[in-house]
C-alpha positions, 0 to 999 in steps of 0.5 A, spaced: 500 500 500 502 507 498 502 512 502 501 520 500 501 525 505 496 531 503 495 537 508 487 537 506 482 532 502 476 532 500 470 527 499 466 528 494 469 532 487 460 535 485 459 542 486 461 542 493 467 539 493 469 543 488 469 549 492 472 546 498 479 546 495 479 551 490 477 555 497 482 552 500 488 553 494 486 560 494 488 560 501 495 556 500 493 550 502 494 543 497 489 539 497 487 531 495 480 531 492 477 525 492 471 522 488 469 515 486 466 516 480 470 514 474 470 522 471 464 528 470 459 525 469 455 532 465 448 529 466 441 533 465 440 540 469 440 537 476 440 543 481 439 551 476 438 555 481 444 559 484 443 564 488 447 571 488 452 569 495 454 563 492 456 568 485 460 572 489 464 566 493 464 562 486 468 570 484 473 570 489 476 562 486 475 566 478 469 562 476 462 567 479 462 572 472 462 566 467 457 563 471 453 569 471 453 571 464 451 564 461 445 564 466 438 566 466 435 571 471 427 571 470 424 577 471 417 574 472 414 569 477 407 567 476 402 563 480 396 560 477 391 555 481 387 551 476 385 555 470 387 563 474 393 566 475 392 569 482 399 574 481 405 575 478 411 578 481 415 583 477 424 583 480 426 588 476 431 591 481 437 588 482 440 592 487 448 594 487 451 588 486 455 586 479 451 579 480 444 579 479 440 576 485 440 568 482 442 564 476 439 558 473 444 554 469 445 547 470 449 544 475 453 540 470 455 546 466 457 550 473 461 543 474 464 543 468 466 551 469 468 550 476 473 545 473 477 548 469 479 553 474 481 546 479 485 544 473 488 552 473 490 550 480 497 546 481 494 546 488 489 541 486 490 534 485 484 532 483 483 523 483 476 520 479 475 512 481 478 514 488 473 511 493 474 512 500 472 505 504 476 506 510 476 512 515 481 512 521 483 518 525 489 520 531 490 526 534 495 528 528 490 527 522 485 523 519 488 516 515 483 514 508 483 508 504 482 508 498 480 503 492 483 504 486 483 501 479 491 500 482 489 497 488 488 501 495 492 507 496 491 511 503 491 519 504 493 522 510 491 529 511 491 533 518 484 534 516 478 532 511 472 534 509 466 530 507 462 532 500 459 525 499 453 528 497 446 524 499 448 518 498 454 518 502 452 512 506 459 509 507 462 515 509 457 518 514 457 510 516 465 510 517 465 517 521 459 514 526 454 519 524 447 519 524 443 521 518 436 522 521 429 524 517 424 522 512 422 521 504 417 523 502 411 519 498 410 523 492 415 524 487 418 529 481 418 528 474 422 532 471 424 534 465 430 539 460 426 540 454 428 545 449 423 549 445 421 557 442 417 559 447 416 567 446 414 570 452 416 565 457 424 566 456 424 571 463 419 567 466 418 562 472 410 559 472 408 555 479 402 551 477 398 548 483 391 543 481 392 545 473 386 541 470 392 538 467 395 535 473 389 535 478 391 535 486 398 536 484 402 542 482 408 544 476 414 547 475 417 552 469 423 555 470 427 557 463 434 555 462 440 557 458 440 556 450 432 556 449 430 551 454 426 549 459 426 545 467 419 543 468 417 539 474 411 535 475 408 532 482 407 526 480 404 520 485 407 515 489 409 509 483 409 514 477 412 509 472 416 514 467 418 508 462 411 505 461 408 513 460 414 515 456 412 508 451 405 509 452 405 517 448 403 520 455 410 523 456 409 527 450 401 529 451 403 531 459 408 536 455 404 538 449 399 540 455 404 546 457 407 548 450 402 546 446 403 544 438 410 547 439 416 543 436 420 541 443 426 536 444 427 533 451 435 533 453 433 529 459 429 526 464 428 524 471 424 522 477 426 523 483 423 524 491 425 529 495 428 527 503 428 532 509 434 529 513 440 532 517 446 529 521 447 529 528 453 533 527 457 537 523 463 534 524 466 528 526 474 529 530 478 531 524 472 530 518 468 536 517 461 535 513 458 539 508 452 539 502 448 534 501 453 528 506 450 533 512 443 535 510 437 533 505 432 540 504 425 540 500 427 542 493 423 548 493 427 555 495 434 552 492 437 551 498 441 544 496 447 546 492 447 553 496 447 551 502 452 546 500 456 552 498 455 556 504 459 550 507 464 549 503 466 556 505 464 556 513 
């Protein structure tokens, strides 16, 4: 087994883990950062909105100013209930900050942007298909046992942060800390079409009871390059195959944009938790993101807050 030292390391090479190290190169320090997955893995839209405190922390590694003027800032929120819109609110005034109050981009295109700045960074050892299976700590530092396509390697460092994201299972297991909460039943369909929509390119809609998805709600928000993140609430057991085989995927979205051509970039299900670690740090291991608490998607607080502790 070989043995390198490193004076930090890093969990979990998504969004969060990414900010850890470029935070922690900016201020001197080398970094390991660790990811199991073989490389990026530039998947569908995922988390969009980011909020105006994480452009300015993402501005002092070099990447907030790109980030903020490939996304889209809507200037318009419209909630409907059924067939009547009961109010719009106009956000017009962006006050005095060179970042607009939030973004929506996708998550894989912020990671990738985030990513040339690690690799412009000599600081950053950034290693894919290095997972870490075994945690030991002593009074100097923190011993990680990694599996890699070469055979298990350890990484010392006086510290570590935990980025593992939501299913960091294995790590917060390793480090004895508990993750309590709940999933929800209902589900979130969700999917990137791309579509000319005149109109809607400034717009968020919020549709609760629609006649076209009764007792449950929908979700517009516009993206970057003419497309569109739309969820549906969908019930407990949504079978995405069967309607997708079926012509339903397509009605359901004919619903919202009418006889418009339309392409889907990606789609997904997913159910939302409500879960926190019991603490935040583990002796020499500090939790962050997703690996220390799961939110209800609404408000956009998963990937920032996840931020918000990278830079804590």
């Amino acid at each position: 087994m070989s043995v390198v030292t490193e004076p930090v390391a890093v969990i979990g090479n998504g969004s969060v883990g990414q900010t850890a190290a470029l935070l922690l190169a900016r201020w001197g320090l080398p970094v390991v950062l660790l990811d199991r997955r073989p490389d990026r893995d530039l998947v569908g839209s995922r988390a969009i909105c980011q909020h105006r405190d994480v452009l300015d922390v993402w501005a002092s590694v070099g990447a907030g100013g790109q980030i903020a003027e490939e996304g889209v800032t809507w200037t318009t929120a419209r909630t409907y209930f059924r067939d009547r819109e009961l109010f719009s609110l106009t956000l017009s005034d962006r006050g005095r900050s060179p970042f607009p109050p939030f973004v929506n981009i996708s998550q894989s295109r912020t990671e990738q942007l985030l990513d040339e700045r690690i690799a412009a960074q000599p600081l950053i050892d950034a290693r894919w298909a290095t997972e870490v299976v075994g945690i030991d700590q002593d009074g100097g530092g923190v011993t990680l046992t990694c599996a890699t396509p070469a055979g298990r390697a350890a990484v010392r460092a006086p510290y570590a942060i935990a980025c593992a994201g939501a299913r960091g299972d294995a790590v917060r297991e390793q480090l004895g800390v508990a993750f309590d909460g709940h999933a929800f039943d209902d589900q979130f369909l969700i999917c990137d079409i791309q579509a000319e929509l005149p109109g809607w390119e400034r717009e968020r809609r919020f549709y609760f009871d629609p006649a076209w998805n009764p007792g449950r709600q929908v979700l517009i928000h516009p993206c970057p390059g003419s497309s569109y993140r739309i969820d549906w609430q969908v019930p407990p057991g949504y079978d995405l195959d069967g309607e997708e085989r079926s012509g339903a995927l397509d009605a359901r979205i004919r619903k919202i944009v009418g006889d418009t051509p339309y392409r889907v970039l990606w789609k997904s299900v997913y159910r939302f938790q409500s879960r926190c670690a019991d603490r935040m740090r583990a002796g020499r291991v500090l939790l962050a993101g997703d690996c220390a608490h799961l939110y209800a998607p609404f408000g956009a607080r998963g990937l920032n807050s996840g931020v918000q502790d990278a830079e804590n």
